[in-house]
C-alpha positions in Angstrom: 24.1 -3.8 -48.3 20.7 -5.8 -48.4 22.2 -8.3 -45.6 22.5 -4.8 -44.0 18.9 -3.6 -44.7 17.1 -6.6 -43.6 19.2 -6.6 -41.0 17.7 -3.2 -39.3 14.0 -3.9 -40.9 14.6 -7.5 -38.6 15.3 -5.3 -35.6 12.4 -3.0 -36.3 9.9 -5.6 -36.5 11.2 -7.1 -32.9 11.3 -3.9 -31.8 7.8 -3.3 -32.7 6.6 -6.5 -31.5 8.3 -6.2 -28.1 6.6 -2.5 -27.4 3.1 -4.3 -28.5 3.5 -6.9 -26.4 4.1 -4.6 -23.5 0.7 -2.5 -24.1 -1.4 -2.6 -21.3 -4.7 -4.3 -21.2 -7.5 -3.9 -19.3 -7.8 -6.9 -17.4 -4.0 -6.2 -16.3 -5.9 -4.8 -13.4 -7.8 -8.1 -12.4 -6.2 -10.4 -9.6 -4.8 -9.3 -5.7 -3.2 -6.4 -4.9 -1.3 -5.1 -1.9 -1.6 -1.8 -0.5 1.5 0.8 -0.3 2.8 -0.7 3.0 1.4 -3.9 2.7 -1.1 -3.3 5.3 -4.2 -4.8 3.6 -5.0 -6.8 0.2 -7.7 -5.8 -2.5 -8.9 -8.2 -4.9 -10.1 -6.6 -8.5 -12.4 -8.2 -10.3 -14.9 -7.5 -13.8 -19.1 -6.9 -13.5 -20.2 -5.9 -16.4 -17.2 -4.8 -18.2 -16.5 -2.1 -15.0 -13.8 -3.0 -12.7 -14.1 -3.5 -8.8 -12.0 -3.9 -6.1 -12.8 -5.3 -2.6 -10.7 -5.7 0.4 -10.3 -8.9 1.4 -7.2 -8.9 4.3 -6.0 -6.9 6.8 -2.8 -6.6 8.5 -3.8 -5.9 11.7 -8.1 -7.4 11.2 -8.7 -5.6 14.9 -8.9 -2.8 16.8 -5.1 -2.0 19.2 -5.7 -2.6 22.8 -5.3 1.2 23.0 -8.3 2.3 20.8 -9.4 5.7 21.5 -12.9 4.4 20.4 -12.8 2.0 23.4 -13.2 -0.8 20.9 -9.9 -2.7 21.8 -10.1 -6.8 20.3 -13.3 -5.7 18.0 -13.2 -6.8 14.9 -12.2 -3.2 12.5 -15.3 -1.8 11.1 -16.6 0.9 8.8 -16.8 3.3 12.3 -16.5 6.4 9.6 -18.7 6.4 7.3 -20.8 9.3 7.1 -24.2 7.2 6.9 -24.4 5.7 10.5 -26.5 2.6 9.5 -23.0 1.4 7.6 -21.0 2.6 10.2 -21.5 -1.4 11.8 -20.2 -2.8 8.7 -16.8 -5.0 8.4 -14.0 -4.2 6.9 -13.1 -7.4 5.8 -15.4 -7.8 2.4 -15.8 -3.6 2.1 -16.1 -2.5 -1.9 -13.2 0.1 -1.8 -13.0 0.5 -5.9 -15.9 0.5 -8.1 -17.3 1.2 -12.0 -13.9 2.1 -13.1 -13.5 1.8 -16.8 -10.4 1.6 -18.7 -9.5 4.0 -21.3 -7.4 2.7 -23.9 -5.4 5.4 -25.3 -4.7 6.6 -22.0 -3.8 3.5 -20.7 -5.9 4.4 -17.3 -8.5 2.8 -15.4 -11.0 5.8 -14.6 -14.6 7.5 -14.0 -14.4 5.1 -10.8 -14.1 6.0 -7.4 -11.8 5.0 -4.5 -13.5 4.8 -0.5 -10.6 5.2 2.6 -12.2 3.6 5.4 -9.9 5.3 7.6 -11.0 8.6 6.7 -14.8 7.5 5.8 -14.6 9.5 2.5 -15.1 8.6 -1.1 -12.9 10.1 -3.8 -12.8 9.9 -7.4 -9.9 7.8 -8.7 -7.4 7.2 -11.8 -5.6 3.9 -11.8 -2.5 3.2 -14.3 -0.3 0.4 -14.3 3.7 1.3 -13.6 6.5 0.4 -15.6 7.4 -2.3 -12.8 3.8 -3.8 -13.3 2.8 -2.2 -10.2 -0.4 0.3 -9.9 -0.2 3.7 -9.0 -3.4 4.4 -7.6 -4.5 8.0 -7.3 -7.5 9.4 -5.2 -8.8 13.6 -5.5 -11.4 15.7 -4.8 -11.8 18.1 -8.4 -9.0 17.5 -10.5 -6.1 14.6 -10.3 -3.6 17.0 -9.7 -5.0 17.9 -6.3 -4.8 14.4 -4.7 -2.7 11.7 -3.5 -1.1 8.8 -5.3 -0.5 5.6 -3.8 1.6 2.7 -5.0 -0.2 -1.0 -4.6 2.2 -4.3 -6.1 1.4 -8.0 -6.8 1.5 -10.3 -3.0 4.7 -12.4 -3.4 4.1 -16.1 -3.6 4.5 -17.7 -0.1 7.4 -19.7 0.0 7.3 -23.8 0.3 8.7 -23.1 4.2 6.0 -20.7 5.4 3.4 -22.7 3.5 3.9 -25.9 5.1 4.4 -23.7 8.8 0.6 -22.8 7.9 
């Protein structure tokens, strides 16, 4: 019977200890991140104890030969934004997440806000990490439940192959 009972306290305490060690922190946010179709990469980094994210590669870095802007070969810029002297601004190197803070009990990065350069509109923003470590990233107008949720994961390592093709 007491083999028994330390037995189960045993598994209790590694239970414990396993769930602990899977809290999320609030750096778990720091580092590059690919967007839901793996179109462009953001890099998160700390200022400040606020979080920010910039994007720092694009599928696709230029306009499609059949831009309706007429900007075909041209190097993507911030063509939407609603303040015209930004308008000229790359892409490449745009803040796209900034001044989020992270919430402990709610395991959320928050009171940040999220920019779409292909819509040219800022939106405020909740961030929480997924149970695959991925981040669920979720921009609205008003409340959270009237907006959009987007999925962003960790690049995968090159491979030695492509890496010496490079």
């Amino acid at each position: 019977m007491k083999f028994m009972g330390t037995l189960i306290l045993g598994l209790g305490l590694m239970l414990t200890a396993s769930a602990a060690g899977a809290e999320t922190k609030a750096d778990d946010i720091l580092g590059e991140w690919m967007t839901d179709k793996n179109e462009s990469k953001i890099v998160v980094t700390k200022k400040e104890g606020k979080y920010y994210g910039k994007l720092t590669w694009l599928d696709e870095p230029n306009y499609p030969e059949d831009d309706e802007e007429g900007e075909a070969g041209v190097a993507k810029h911030d063509r939407l934004n609603p303040d015209k002297d930004l308008q000229s601004r790359p892409i490449i190197g745009l803040q796209l997440l900034s001044k989020f803070v992270f919430d402990k009990g709610d395991k959320t990065w928050e009171k940040g806000k999220i920019y779409d350069p292909e819509s040219g509109k800022l939106y405020k923003c909740v961030i929480r990490l997924g149970e695959k470590g991925e981040l669920n990233v979720r921009g609205y107008i008003g409340l959270p439940a009237l907006g959009r949720t987007t999925t962003w994961t960790r690049p995968k390592p090159k491979d030695e192959a492509e890496t010496k093709a490079e």
